[in-house]
C-alpha positions as CSV (number, residue, x, y, z in Angstrom):
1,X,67.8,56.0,128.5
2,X,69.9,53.0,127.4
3,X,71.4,52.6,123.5
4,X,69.4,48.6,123.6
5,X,70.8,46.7,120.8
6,X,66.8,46.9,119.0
7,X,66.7,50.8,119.4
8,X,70.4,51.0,117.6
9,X,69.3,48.8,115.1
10,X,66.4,50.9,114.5
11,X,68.5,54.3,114.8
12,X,70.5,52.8,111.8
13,X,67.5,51.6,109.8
14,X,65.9,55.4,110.4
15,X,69.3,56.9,109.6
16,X,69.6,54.9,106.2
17,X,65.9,55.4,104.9
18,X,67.2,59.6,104.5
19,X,65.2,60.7,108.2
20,X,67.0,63.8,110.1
21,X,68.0,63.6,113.6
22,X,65.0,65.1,115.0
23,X,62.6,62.8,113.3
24,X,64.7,59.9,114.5
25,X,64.4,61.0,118.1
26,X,60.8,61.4,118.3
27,X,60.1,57.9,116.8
28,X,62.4,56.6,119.0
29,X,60.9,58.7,122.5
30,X,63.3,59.5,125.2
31,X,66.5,60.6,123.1
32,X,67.1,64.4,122.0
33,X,67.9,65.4,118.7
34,X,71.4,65.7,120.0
35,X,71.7,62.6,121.5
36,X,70.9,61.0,118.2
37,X,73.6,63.0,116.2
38,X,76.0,61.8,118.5
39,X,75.1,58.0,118.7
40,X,75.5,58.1,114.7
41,X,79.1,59.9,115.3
42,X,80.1,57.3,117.4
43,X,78.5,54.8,115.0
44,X,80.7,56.3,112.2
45,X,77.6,56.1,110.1
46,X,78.1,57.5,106.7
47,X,76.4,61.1,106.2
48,X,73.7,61.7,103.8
49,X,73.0,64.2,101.4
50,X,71.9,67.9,102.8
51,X,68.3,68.1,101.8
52,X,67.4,70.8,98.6
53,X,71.3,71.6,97.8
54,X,72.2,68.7,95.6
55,X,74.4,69.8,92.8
56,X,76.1,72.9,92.6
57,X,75.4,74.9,89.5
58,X,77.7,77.7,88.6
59,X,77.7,81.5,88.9
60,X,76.2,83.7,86.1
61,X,79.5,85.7,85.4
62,X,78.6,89.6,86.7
63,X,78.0,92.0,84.0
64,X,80.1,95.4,84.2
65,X,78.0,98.3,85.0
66,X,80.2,101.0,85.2
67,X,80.0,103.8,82.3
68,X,82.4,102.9,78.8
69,X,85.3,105.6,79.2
70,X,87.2,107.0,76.0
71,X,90.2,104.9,75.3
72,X,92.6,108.0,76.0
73,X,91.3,108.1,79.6
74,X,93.1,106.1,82.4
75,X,91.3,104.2,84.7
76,X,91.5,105.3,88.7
77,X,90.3,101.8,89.9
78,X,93.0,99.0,89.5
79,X,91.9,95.5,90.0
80,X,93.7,92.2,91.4
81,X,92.4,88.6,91.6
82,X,91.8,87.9,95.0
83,X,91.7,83.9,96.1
84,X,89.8,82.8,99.0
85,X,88.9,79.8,100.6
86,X,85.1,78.2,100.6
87,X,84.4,75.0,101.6
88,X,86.6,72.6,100.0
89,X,87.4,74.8,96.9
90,X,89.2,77.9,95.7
91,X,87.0,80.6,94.2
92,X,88.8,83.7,92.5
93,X,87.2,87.0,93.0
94,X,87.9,90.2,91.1
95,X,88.1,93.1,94.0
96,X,87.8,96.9,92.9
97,X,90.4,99.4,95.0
98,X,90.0,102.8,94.7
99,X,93.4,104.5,94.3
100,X,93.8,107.9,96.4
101,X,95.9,110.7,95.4
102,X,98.6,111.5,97.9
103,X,98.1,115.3,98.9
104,X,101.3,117.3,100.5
105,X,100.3,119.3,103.7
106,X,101.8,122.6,103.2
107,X,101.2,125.1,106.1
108,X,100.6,128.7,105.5
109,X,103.4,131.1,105.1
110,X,102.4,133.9,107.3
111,X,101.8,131.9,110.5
112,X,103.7,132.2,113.3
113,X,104.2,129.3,115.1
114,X,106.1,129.2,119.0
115,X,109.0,127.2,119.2
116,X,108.0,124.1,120.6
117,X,109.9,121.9,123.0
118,X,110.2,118.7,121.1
119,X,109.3,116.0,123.7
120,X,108.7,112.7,123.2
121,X,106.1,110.8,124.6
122,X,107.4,109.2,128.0
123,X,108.5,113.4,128.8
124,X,105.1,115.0,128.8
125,X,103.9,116.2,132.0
126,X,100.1,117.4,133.1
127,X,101.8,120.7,132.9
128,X,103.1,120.7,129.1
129,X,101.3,121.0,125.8
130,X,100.1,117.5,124.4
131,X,99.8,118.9,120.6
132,X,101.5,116.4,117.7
133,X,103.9,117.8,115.5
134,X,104.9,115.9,112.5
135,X,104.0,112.1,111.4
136,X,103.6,109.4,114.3
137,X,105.7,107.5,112.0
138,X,108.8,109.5,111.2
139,X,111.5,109.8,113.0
140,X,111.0,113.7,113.8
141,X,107.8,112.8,115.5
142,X,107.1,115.0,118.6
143,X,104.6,116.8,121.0
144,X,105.0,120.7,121.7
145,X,105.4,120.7,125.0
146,X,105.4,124.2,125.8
147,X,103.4,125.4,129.4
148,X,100.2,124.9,129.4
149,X,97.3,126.2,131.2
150,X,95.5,123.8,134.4
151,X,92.4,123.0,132.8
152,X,93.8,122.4,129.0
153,X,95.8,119.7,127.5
154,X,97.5,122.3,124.7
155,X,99.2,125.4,124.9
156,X,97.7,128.9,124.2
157,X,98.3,128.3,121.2
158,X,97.2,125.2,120.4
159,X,94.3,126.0,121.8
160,X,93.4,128.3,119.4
161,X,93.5,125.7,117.0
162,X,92.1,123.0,118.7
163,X,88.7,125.0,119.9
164,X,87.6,126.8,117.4
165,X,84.2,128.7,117.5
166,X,81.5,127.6,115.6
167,X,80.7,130.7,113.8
168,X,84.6,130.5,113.2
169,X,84.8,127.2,111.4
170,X,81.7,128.4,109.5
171,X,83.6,131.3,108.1
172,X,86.4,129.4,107.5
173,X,84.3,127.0,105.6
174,X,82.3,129.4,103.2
175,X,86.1,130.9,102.5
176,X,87.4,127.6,101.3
């Protein structure tokens, strides 16, 4: 199908008078919907109106549900104005975090614990224990590395920790 002078004329009368792209190609026959949208592209025709969104009408402001505290009691949620980007305009949001107490690990006292090793990560072997000591992102980060069995990543020891029994963890539970 050829763009004829008459069928671009048309395309443009169509186009003006508010008609999508779909309804211009079936009036026109043998021309997609596609085909139309990209003559008008190339026709730098100006763009209409998006049908049933108009005018933009503003936000009903949200209404706080959550329960009125006494004034002596802090509040654990802080709040910051987040801006983000929609369509051509900046919108501010109010987003809720949830602050987290920080809990200290503190093993038990009457554990005894096998001296480990301290290997790093390039020496473990398929013969050593693969257990993490310490935080990945300190600098006294390290694996046991003590023996370990054929058929088990960890040491005796660790193994004990690592596969516990059900009716273990159970008891363990109900203690706690």
């Amino acid at each position: 199908m050829n763009w004829t002078d008459e069928r671009v004329e048309r395309l443009k009368k169509l186009w003006s008078e508010g008609l999508s792209a779909s309804q211009i190609a079936a009036q026109l026959g043998g021309v997609s919907r596609n085909a139309v949208i990209g003559k008008v592209h190339r026709l730098s025709l100006p763009g209409r109106a998006k049908a049933g969104g108009a005018t933009t009408t503003a936000r009903a402001p949200k209404r706080n549900t959550s329960a009125v505290r006494a004034p002596n009691y802090a509040s654990r949620i802080a709040t910051r104005t987040v801006t983000r980007q929609q369509g051509a305009t900046m919108l501010k949001e109010e987003v809720e975090i949830d602050l987290m107490e920080e809990m200290d690990y503190r093993p038990a006292a009457n554990v005894v614990v096998p001296i480990s090793r301290r290997l790093g990560l390039t020496e473990l072997t398929e013969r050593t224990c693969k257990w993490p000591v310490g935080d990945p992102l300190k600098d006294d980060f390290h694996f046991c590395g003590c023996d370990s069995p054929d058929t088990s990543p960890y040491c005796s020891y660790h193994q004990r920790m690592a596969y516990q029994p059900v009716n273990e963890r159970r008891r363990a539970a109900r203690a706690s």
